[in-house]
C-alpha positions in Angstrom: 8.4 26.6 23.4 11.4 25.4 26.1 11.0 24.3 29.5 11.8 26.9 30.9 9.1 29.4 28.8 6.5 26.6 29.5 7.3 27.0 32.8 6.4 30.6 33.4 3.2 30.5 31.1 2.1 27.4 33.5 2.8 29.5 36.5 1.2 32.9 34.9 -2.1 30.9 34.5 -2.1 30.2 38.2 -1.0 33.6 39.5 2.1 31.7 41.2 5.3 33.0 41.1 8.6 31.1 39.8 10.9 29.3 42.5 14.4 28.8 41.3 16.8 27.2 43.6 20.8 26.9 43.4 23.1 24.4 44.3 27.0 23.3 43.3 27.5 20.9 41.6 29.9 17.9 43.3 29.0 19.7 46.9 29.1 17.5 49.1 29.8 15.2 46.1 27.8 14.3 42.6 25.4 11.4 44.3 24.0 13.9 46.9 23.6 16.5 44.3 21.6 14.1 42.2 19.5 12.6 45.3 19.0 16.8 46.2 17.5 17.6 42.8 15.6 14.5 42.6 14.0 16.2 46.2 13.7 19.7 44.5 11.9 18.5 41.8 9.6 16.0 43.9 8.9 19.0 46.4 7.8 21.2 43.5 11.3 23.4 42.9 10.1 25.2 39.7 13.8 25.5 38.2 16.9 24.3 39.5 19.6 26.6 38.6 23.1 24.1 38.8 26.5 25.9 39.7 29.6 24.4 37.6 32.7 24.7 40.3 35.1 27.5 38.9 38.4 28.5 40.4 37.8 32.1 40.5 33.9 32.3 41.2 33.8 36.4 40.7 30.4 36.7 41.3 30.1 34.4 43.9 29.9 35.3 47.7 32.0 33.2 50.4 29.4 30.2 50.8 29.0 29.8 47.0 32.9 30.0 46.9 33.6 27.8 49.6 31.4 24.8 47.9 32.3 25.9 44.2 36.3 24.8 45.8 35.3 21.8 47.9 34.0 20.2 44.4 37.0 21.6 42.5 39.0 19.2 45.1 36.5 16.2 44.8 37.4 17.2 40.7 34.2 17.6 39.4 34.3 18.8 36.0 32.0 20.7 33.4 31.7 17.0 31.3 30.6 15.5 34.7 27.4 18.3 35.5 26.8 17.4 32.0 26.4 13.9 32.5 24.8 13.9 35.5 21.7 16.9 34.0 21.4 13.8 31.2 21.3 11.3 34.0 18.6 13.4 35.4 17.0 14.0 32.7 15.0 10.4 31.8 12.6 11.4 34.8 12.7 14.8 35.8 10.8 17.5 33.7 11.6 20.8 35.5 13.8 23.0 33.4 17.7 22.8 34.8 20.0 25.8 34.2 24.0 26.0 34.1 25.3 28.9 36.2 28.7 28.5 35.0 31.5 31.1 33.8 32.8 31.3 30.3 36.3 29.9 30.8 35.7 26.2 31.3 32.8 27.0 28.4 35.5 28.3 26.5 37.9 25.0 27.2 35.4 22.7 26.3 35.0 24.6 23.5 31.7 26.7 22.5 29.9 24.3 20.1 31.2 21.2 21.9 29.2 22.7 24.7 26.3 23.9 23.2 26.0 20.9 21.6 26.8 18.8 24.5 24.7 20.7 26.7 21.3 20.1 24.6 21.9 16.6 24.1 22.2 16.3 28.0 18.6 18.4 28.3 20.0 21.4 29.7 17.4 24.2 28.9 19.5 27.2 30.0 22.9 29.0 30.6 24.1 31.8 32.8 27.2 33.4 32.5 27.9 35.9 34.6 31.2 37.4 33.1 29.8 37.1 29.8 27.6 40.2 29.1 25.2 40.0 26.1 28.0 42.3 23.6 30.8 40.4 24.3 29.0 37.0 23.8 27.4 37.9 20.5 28.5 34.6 19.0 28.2 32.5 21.7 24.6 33.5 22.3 23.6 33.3 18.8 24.8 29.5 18.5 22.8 29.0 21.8 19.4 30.4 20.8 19.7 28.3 17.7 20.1 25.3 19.1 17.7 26.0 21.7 19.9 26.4 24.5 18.5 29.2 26.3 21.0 32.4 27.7 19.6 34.2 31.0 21.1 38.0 30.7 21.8 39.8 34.1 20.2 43.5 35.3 21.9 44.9 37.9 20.7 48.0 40.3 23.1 50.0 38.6 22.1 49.1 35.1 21.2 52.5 32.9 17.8 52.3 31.0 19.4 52.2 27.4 21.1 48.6 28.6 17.9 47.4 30.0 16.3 47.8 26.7 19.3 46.2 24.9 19.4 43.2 27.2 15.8 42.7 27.1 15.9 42.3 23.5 19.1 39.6 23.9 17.5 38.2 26.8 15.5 35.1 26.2 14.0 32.9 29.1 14.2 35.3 32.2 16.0 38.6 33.3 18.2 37.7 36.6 17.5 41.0 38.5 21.0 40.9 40.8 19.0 42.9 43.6 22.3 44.4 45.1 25.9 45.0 44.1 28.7 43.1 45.3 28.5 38.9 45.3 26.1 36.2 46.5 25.2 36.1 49.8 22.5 36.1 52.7 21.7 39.7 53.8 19.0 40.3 56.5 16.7 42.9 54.3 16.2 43.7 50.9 17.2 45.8 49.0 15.1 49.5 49.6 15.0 50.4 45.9 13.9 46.5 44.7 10.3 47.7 44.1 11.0 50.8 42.3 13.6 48.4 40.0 11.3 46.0 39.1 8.7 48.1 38.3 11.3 49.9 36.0 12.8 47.0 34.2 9.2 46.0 33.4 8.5 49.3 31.6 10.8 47.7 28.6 10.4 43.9 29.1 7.6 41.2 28.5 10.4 38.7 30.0 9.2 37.8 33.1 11.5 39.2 35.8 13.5 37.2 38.6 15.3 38.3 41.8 18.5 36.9 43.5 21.0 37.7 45.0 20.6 38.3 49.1 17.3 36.1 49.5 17.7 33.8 52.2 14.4 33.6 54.2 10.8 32.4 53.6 9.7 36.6 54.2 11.6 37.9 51.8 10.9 35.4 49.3 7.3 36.3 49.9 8.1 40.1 49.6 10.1 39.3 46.3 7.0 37.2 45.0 4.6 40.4 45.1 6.9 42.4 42.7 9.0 40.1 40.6 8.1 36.7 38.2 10.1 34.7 40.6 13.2 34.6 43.0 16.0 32.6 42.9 17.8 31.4 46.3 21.4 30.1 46.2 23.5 30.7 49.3 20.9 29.8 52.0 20.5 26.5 50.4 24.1 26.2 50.0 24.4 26.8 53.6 22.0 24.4 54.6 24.0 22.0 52.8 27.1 23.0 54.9 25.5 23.2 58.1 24.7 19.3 57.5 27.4 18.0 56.1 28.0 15.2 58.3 24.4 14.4 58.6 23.3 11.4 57.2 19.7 13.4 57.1 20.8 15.7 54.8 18.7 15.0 52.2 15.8 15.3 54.1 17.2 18.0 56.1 18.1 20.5 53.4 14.5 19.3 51.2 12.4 20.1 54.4 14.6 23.7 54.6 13.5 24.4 50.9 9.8 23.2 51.3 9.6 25.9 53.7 11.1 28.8 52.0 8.7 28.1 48.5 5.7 27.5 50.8 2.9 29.4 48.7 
């Protein structure tokens, strides 16, 4: 069993649900991204999900995007995330994904990474623009070096792909709770119940949301219908809103404290 399955079984037995928070990597810079995870993990942050800057960030809203560049500039690479998760790893025992995209994967090369990747103690990859058929290979050398692949479900996702990713899926489901890219939004999504409750039907992978969750309300609302929620943007934000600060540590720790408050 991986982290990240341990994980969820420990939270089942409690009746708690999964708190997964994002941040780029090399925003502001590599040391604060360390000293922030260190905080995550010390403030009970159940996953940390860790965005490898891309170029062309597809998925990504303008906040993700504006960080994912600032770290392009400040030339943090795929190699140096890896480092720094191994860095991590000789005292922090929450599971870390990789929210990365395929191409600097693809540069590195796939089994460099794979391998690389679980020698670092990465538990986890997602890949947005690389959908469950066209990664075949990929995820196959993944799963059997125990490097776990999170698959997406969309609101637009037909029930005959549910049950296809559900079987590809391993880990979690990412329910993207709206179309379009990252972001804050003010509500949730009206059909996010209904969806759930309908990926459920044909998964015993627990279920998380993202996408749109920036607020301590509605990650209580998402924590009564899904296995977890993950919030990306809000923290990102928080990040940008103290920049300058020499508190920032404490500021953006004491911001995610509040939003996972059970």
């Amino acid at each position: 069993m991986n982290r990240i399955e341990k994980k969820f079984k420990e939270l089942k037995k409690v009746r708690q649900k999964a708190f997964i928070a994002f941040i780029t990597a090399g925003y502001p810079n590599l040391s604060i991204t360390e000293k922030l995870i260190r905080k995550f993990d010390k403030s009970g942050v159940d996953i940390i999900e860790l965005g490898v800057p891309f170029s062309d960030p597809m998925a990504d809203g303008p906040v993700i995007q504006e960080a994912s560049q600032w770290a392009l500039k400040k030339n943090t690479r795929l190699i140096d995330v890896l480092n720094l998760v191994k860095k991590l790893r000789k005292n922090i025992t929450c599971p870390i994904l990789l929210m990365t995209y395929y191409n600097p994967i693809f540069c590195f090369g796939d089994d460099k990474f794979i391998k690389r990747a679980v020698q670092s103690g990465v538990d986890g990859v997602i890949i947005p623009d690389l959908p469950p058929d066209e990664g075949r290979d990929f995820i196959r050398k993944a799963n059997k070096s125990g490097l776990t692949n999170i698959c997406f479900v969309s609101p637009t996702t037909n029930i005959k792909r549910i049950k296809f990713i559900s079987l590809a899926a391993k880990g979690f489901i990412y329910y993207v709770s709206l179309t379009g890219v990252t972001g804050m939004r003010k509500t949730l999504a009206s059909n996010l119940r209904q969806n759930i409750k309908t990926i459920k039907r044909y998964t015993d992978k627990p279920v998380c949301v993202g996408f749109g969750v920036s607020n301590r309300i509605q990650v209580k609302e998402v924590g009564k219908i899904a296995d977890g929620v993950i919030v990306g943007s809000a923290i990102v934000g928080k990040i940008k809103e103290n920049i300058n600060n020499p508190c920032l540590i404490k500021r953006v720790g004491r911001f995610v404290q509040g939003l996972k408050r059970r």
